[in-house]
Chimera marker file (.cmm) of the C-alpha trace (Angstrom):
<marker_set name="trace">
<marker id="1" x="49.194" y="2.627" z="34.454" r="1" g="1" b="0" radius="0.5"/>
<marker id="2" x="47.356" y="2.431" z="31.231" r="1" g="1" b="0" radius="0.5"/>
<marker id="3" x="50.592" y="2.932" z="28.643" r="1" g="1" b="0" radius="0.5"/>
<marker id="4" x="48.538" y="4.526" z="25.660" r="1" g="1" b="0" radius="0.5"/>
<marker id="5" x="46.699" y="7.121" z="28.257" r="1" g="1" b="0" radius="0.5"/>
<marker id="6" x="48.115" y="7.455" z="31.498" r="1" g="1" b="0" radius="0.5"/>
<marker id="7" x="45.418" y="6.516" z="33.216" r="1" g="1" b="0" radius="0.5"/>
<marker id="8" x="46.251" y="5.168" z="37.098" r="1" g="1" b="0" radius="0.5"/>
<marker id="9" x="44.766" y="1.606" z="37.046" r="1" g="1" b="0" radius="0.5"/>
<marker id="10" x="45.896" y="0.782" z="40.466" r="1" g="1" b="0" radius="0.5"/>
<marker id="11" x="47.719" y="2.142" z="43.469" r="1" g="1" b="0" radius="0.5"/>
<marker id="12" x="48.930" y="-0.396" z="46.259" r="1" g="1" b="0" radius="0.5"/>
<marker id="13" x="51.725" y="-0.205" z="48.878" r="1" g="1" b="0" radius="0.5"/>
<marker id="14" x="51.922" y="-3.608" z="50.923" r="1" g="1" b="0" radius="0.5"/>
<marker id="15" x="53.287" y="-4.008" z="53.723" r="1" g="1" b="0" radius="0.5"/>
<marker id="16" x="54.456" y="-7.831" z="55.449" r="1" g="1" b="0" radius="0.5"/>
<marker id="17" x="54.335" y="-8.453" z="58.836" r="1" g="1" b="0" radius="0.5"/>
<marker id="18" x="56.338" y="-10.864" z="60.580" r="1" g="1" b="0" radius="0.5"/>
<marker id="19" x="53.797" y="-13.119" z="60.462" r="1" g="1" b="0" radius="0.5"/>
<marker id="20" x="53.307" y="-13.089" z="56.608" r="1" g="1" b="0" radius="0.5"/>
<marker id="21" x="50.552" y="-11.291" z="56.584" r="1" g="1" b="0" radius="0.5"/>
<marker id="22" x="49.968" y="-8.125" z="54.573" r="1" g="1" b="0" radius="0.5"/>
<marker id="23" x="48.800" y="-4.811" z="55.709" r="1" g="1" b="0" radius="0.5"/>
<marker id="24" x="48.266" y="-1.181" z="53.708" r="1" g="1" b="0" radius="0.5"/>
<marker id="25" x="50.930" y="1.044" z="54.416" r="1" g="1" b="0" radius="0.5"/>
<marker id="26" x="50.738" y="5.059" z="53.026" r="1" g="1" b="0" radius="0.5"/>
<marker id="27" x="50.410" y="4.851" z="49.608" r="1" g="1" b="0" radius="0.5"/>
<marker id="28" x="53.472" y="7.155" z="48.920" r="1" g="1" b="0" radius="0.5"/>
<marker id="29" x="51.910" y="7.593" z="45.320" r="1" g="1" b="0" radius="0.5"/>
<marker id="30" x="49.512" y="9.667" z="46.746" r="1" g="1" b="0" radius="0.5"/>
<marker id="31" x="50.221" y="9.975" z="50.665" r="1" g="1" b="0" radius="0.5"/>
<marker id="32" x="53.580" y="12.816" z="50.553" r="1" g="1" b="0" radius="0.5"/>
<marker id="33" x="54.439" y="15.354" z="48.171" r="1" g="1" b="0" radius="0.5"/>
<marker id="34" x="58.268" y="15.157" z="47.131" r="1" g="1" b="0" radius="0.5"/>
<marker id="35" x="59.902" y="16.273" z="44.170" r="1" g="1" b="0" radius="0.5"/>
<marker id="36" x="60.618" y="14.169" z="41.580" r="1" g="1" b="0" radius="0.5"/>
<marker id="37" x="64.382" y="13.876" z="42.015" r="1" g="1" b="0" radius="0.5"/>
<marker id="38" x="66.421" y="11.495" z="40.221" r="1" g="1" b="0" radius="0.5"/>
<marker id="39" x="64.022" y="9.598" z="38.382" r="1" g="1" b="0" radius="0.5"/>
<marker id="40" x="63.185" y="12.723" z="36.824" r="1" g="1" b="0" radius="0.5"/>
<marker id="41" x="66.258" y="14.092" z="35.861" r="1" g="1" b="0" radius="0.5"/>
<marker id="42" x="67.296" y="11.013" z="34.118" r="1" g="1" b="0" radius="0.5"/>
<marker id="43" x="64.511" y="11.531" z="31.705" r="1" g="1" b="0" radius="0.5"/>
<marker id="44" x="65.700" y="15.222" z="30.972" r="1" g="1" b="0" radius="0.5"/>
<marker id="45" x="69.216" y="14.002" z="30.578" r="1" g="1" b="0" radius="0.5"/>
<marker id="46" x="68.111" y="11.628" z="27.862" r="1" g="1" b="0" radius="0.5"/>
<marker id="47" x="65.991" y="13.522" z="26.106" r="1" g="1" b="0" radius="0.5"/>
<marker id="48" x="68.869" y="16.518" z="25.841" r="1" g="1" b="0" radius="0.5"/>
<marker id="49" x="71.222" y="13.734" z="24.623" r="1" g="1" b="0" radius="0.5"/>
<marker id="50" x="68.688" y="12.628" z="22.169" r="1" g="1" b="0" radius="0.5"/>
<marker id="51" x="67.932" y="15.609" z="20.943" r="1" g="1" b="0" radius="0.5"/>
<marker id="52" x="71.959" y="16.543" z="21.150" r="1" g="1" b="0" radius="0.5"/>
<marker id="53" x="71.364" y="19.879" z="22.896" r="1" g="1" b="0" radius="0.5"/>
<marker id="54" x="74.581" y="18.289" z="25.118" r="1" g="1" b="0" radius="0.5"/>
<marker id="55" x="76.856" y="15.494" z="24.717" r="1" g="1" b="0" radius="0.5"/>
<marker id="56" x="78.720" y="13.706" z="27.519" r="1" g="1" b="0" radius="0.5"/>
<marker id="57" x="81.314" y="16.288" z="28.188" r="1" g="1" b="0" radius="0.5"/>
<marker id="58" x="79.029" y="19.237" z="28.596" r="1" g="1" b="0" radius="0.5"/>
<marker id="59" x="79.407" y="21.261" z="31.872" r="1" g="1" b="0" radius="0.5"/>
<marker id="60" x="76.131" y="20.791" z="34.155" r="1" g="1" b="0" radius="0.5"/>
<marker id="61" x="75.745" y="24.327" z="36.036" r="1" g="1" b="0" radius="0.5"/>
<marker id="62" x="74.209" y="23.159" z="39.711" r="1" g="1" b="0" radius="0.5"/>
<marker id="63" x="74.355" y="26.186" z="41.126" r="1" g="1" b="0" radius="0.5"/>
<marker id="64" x="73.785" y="26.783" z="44.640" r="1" g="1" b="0" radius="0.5"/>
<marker id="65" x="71.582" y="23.105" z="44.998" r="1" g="1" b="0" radius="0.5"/>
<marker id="66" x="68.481" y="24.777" z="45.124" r="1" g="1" b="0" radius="0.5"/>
<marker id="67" x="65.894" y="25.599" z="42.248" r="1" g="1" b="0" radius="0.5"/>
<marker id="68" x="62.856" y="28.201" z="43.130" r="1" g="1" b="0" radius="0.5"/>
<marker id="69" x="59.863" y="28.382" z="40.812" r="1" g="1" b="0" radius="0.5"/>
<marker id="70" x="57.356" y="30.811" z="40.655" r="1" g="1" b="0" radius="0.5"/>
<marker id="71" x="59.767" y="32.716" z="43.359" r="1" g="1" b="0" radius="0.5"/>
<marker id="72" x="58.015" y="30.425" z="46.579" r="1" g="1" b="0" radius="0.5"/>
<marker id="73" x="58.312" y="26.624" z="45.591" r="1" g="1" b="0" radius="0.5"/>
<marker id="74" x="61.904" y="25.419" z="45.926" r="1" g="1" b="0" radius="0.5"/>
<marker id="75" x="63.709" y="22.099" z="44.940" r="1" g="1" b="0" radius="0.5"/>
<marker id="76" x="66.263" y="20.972" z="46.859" r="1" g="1" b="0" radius="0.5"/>
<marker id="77" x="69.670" y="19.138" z="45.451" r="1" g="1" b="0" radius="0.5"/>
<marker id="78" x="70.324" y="15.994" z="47.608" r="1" g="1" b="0" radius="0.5"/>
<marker id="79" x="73.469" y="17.572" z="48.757" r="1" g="1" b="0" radius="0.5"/>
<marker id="80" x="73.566" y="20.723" z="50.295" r="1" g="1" b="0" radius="0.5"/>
<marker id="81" x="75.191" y="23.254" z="48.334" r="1" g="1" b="0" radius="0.5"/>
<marker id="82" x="74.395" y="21.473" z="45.157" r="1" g="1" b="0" radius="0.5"/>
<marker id="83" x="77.318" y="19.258" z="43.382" r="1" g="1" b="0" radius="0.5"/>
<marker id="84" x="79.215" y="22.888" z="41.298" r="1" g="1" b="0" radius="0.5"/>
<marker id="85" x="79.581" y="22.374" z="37.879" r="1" g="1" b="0" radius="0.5"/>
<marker id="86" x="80.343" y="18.172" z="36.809" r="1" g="1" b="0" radius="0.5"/>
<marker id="87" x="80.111" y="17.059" z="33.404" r="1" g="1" b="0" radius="0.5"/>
<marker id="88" x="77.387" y="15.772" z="31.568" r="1" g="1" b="0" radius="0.5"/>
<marker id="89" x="78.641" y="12.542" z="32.113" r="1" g="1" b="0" radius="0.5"/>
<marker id="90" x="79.545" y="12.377" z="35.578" r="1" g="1" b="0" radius="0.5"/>
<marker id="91" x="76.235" y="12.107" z="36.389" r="1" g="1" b="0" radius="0.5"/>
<link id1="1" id2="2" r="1" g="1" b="0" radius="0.2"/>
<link id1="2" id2="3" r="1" g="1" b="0" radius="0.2"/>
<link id1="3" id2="4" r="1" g="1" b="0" radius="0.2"/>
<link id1="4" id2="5" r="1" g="1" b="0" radius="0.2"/>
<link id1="5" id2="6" r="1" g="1" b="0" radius="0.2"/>
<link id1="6" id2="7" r="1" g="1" b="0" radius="0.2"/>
<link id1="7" id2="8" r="1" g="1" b="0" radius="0.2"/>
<link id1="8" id2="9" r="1" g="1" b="0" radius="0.2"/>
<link id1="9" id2="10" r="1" g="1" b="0" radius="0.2"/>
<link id1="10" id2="11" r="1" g="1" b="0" radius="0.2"/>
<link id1="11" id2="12" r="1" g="1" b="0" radius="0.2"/>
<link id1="12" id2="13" r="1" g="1" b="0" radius="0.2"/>
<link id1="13" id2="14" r="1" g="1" b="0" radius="0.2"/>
<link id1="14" id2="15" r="1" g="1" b="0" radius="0.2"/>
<link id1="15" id2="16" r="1" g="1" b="0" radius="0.2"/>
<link id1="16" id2="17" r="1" g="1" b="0" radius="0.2"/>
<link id1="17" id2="18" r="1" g="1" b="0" radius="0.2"/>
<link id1="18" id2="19" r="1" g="1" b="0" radius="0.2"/>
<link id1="19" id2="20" r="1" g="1" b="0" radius="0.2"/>
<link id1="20" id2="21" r="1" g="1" b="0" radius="0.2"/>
<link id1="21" id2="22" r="1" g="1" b="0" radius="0.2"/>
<link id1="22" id2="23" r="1" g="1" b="0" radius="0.2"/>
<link id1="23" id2="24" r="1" g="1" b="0" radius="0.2"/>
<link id1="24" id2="25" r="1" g="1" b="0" radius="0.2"/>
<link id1="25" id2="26" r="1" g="1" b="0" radius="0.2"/>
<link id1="26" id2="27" r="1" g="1" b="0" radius="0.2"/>
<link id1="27" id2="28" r="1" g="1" b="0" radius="0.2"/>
<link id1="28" id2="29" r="1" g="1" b="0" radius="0.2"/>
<link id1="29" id2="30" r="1" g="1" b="0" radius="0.2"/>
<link id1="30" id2="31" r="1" g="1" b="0" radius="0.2"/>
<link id1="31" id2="32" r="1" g="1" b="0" radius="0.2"/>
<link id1="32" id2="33" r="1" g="1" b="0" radius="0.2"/>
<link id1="33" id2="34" r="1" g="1" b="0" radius="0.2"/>
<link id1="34" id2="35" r="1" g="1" b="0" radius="0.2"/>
<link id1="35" id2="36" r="1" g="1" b="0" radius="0.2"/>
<link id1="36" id2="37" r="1" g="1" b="0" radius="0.2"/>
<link id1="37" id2="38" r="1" g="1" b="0" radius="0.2"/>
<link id1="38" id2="39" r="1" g="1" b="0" radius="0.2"/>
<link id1="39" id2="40" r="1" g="1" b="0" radius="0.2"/>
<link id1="40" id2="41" r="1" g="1" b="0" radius="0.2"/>
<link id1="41" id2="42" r="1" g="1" b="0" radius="0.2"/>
<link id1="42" id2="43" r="1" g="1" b="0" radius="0.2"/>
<link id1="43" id2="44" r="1" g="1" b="0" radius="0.2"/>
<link id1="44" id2="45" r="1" g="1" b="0" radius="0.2"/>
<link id1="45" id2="46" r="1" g="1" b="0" radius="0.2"/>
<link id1="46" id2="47" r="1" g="1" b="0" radius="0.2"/>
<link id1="47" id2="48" r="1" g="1" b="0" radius="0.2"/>
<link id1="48" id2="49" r="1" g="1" b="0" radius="0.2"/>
<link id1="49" id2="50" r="1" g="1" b="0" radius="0.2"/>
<link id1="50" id2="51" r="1" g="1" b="0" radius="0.2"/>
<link id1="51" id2="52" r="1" g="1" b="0" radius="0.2"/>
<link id1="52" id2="53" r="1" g="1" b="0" radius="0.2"/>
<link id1="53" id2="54" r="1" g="1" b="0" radius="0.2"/>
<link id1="54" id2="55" r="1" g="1" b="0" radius="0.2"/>
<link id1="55" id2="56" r="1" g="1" b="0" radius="0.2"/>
<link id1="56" id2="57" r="1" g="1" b="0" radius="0.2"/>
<link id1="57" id2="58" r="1" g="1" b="0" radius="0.2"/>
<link id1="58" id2="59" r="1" g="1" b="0" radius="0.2"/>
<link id1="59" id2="60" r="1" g="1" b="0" radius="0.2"/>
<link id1="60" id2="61" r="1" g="1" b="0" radius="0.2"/>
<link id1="61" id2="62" r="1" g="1" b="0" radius="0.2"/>
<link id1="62" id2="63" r="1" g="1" b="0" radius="0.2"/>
<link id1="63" id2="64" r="1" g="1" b="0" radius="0.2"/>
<link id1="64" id2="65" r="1" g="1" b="0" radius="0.2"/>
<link id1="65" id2="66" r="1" g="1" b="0" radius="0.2"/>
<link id1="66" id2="67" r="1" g="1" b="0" radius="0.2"/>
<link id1="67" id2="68" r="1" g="1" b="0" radius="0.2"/>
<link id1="68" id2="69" r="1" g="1" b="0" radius="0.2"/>
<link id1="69" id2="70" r="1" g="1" b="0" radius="0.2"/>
<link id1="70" id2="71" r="1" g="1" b="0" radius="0.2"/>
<link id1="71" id2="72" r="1" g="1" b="0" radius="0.2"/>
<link id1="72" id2="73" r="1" g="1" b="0" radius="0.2"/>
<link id1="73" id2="74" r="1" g="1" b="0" radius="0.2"/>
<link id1="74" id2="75" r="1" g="1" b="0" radius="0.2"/>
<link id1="75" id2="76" r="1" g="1" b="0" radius="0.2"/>
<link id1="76" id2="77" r="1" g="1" b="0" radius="0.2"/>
<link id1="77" id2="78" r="1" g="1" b="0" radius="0.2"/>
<link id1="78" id2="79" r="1" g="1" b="0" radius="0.2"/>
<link id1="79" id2="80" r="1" g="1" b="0" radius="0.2"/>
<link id1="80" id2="81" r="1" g="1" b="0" radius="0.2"/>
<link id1="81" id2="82" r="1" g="1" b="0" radius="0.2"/>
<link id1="82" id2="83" r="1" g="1" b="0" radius="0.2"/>
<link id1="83" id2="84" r="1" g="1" b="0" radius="0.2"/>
<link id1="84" id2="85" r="1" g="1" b="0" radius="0.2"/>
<link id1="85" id2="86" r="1" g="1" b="0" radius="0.2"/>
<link id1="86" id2="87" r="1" g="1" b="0" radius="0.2"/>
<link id1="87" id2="88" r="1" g="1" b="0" radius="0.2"/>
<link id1="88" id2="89" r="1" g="1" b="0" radius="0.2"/>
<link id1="89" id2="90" r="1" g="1" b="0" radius="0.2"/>
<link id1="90" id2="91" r="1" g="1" b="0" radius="0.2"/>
</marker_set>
């Protein structure tokens, strides 16, 4: 990715054979539509520290594990029933 404007410069997803030869695989980039998960929360959770909306012992509602937006498109907690309420920190 091109740092300054976000621009996709290249895509790959190799996979070796047994051989040691190299095949394309899905390009999961591109291929599946997931949500962003962990990686994505991390970068909330930083930015909120940052910006010291919450520090490490704040209370981290989970609710129920699951997220709806725009009342049909749903997010789904890794863990069923989503984790209750941890700290910030536990996390």
């Amino acid at each position: 990715m091109e740092t300054k404007t976000g621009k996709v410069k290249a895509i790959a997803n190799l996979g070796r054979t047994s051989k040691g030869t190299y095949y394309e695989k899905l390009n999961y980039a591109i291929g599946e539509a997931h949500e962003p998960g962990s990686t994505f929360k991390l970068m909330a959770m930083i930015a909120a520290l940052e910006d010291k909306v919450v520090d490490v012992n704040t209370p981290i509602s989970t609710g129920n594990g699951i997220l709806t937006f725009f009342g049909k498109y749903k997010v789904r907690d890794s863990k069923k029933g989503g984790y209750g309420t941890p700290s910030f920190q536990s996390f």
